[in-house]
C-alpha positions in Angstrom: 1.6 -72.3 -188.1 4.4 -74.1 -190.5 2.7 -72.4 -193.4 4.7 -69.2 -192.3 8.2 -70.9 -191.9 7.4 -73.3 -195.2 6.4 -69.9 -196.9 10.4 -68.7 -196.1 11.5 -72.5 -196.7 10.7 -72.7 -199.8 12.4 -69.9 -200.9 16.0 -70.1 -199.3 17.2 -72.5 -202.1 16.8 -69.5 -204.5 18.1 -67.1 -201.3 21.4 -68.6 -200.2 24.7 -70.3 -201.0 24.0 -72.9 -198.2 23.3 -76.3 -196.7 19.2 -76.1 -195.4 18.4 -78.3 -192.3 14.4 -77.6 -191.6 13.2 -78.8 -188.2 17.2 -79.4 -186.7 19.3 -78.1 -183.6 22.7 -78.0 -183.0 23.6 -79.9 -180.2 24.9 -77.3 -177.7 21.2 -75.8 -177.9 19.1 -79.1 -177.4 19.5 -79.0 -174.0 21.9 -76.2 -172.5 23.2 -76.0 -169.3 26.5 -74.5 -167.9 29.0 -75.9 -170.1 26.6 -75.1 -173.1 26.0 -71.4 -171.9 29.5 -70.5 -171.2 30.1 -67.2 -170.8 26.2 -66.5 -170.9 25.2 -68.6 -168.3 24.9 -65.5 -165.7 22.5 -64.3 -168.0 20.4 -67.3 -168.9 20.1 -67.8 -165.5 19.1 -64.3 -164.3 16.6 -64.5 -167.6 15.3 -68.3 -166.0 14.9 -66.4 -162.7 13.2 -63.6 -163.8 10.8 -66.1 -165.4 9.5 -68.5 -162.8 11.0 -67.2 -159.9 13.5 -70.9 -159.6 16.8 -71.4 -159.5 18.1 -73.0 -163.3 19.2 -76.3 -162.7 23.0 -76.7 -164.0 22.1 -79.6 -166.2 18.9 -79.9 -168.5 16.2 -82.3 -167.6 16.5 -85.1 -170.2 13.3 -84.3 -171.1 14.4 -81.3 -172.7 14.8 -81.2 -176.3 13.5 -78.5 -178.8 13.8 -78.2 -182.8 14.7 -74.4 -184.7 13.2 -74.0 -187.9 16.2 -73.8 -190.2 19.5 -74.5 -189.9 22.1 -72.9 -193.0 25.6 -74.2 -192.6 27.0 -71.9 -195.4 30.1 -72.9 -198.1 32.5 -71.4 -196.2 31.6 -73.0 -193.2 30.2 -71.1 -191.1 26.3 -71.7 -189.2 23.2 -70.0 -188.3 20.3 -70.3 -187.3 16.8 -68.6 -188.9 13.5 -68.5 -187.3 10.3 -67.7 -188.6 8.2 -66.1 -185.7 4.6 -66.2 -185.5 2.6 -63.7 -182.9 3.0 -66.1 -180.3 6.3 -65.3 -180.0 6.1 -61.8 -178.8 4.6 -61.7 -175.1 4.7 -59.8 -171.6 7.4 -63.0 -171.3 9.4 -62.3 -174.6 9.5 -58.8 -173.6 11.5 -59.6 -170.1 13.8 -61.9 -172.0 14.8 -59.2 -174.2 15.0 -56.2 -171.6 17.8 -58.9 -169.6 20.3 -59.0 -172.9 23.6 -57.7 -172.5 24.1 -54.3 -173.8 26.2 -54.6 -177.5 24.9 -58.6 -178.1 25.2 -59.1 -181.6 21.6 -60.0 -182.9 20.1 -60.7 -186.3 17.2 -58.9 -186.3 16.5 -55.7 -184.5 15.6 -56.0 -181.0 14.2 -52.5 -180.1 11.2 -53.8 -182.6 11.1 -57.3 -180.6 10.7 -55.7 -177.3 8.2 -53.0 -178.7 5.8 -55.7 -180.3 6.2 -58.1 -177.3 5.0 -54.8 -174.7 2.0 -54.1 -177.1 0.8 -57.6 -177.1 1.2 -58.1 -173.4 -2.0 -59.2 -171.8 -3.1 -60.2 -174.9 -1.4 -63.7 -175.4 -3.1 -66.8 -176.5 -4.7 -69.4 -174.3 -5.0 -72.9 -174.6 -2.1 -74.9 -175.2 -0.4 -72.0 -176.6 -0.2 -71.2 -172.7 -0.2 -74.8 -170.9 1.9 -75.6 -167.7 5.3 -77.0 -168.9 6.9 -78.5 -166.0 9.4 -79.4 -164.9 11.2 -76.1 -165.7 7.9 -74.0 -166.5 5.4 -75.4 -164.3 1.8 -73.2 -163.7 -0.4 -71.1 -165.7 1.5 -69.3 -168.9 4.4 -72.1 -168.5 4.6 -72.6 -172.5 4.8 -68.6 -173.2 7.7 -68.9 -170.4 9.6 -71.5 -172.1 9.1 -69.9 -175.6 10.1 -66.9 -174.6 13.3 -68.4 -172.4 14.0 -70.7 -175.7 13.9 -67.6 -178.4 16.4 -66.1 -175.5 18.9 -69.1 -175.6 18.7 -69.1 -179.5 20.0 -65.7 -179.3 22.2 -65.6 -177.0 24.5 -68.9 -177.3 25.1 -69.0 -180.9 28.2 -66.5 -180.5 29.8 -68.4 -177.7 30.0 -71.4 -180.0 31.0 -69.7 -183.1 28.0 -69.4 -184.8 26.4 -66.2 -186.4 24.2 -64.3 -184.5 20.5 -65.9 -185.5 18.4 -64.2 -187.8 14.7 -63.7 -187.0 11.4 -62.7 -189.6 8.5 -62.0 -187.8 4.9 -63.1 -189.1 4.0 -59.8 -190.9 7.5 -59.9 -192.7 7.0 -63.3 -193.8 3.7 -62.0 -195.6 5.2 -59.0 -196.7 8.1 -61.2 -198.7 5.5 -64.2 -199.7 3.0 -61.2 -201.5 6.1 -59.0 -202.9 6.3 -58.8 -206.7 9.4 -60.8 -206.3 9.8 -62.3 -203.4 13.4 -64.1 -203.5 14.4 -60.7 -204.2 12.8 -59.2 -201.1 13.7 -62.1 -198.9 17.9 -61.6 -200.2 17.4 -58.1 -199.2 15.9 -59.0 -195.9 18.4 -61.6 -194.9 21.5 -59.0 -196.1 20.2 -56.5 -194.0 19.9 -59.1 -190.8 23.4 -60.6 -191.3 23.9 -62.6 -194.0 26.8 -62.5 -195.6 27.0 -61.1 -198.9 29.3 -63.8 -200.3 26.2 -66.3 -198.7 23.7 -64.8 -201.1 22.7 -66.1 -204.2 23.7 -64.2 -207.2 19.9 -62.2 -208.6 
């Protein structure tokens, strides 16, 4: 599954007037709580809720801990966060993460396509341990598309509480659209432009 998010590694040197952290997190999204929700926390907990049917604990198990794919801390100093998402990402669990946003969240990629791909793979999400109980906070059958699906929400929804631009996300087919392009740094500049990026962020062509 890293080929995909090596495939868009590999070419953000070439992409972006920015600092490249693969495999980091910042730390108000290892393990969020309140105090690292903020003004979201209503929402992340009505998401958790909506989940499993608990009650979010305040405070994160210590157990907790989670890596995003890239981090791009840009020369003018501000962050944010890109993931590549593979079809495991878009589930019947995705989908009710995404229908709980607040109306007018700034996102990096468009949601309406998110939700629509999530509903049309409902029922057909992979097993194994793509799907394994993850307790404490996602105990039972499907627990590990329920904590996906809650973690993609967080990564979208905290980043503007703490200052950070709204987190840009490629799906899988986007990623193999860009790797097979005629020129794919190109493709991926455009890409990120259109998702948020700013323009004085981009490498020159």
């Amino acid at each position: 599954m890293k080929e995909l998010q090596n495939g868009i590694t590999r070419l953000l040197p070439d992409v972006v007037k920015a600092e490249i952290e693969p495999e980091s997190c910042p730390t108000w999204l290892r393990r969020p709580g309140r105090t690292e929700c903020v003004g979201m926390w209503e929402t992340v907990a009505a998401i958790y809720g909506a989940l499993t049917g608990l009650v979010l604990p305040e405070q994160a198990p210590s157990r907790e801990r989670r890596r995003l794919d890239v981090l791009l801390t840009y020369e003018n100093g501000q962050q944010q966060i890109l993931e590549v998402d593979e079809k495991q990402h878009f589930t019947a669990a995705r989908a009710l993460t995404l229908e709980y946003y607040p109306a007018g969240v700034k996102l990096g990629f468009d949601g309406s396509r998110w939700l629509a791909r999530s509903r049309a793979l409902t029922g057909r999400e992979p097993g194994g341990g793509f799907g394994k109980s993850k307790p404490p906070l996602f105990p039972g059958e499907g627990g590990r598309h329920r904590q996906r699906a809650f973690r993609d929400a967080l990564a979208d929804l905290l980043p503007p509480v703490h200052d950070w631009l709204p987190t840009i996300r490629i799906s899988d087919t986007e990623v193999t659209a860009i790797t097979a392009a005629p020129d794919p740094v190109s493709s991926l500049r455009t890409l990120l432009g259109e998702r948020g990026v700013p323009a004085a962020c981009l490498a020159s062509e």
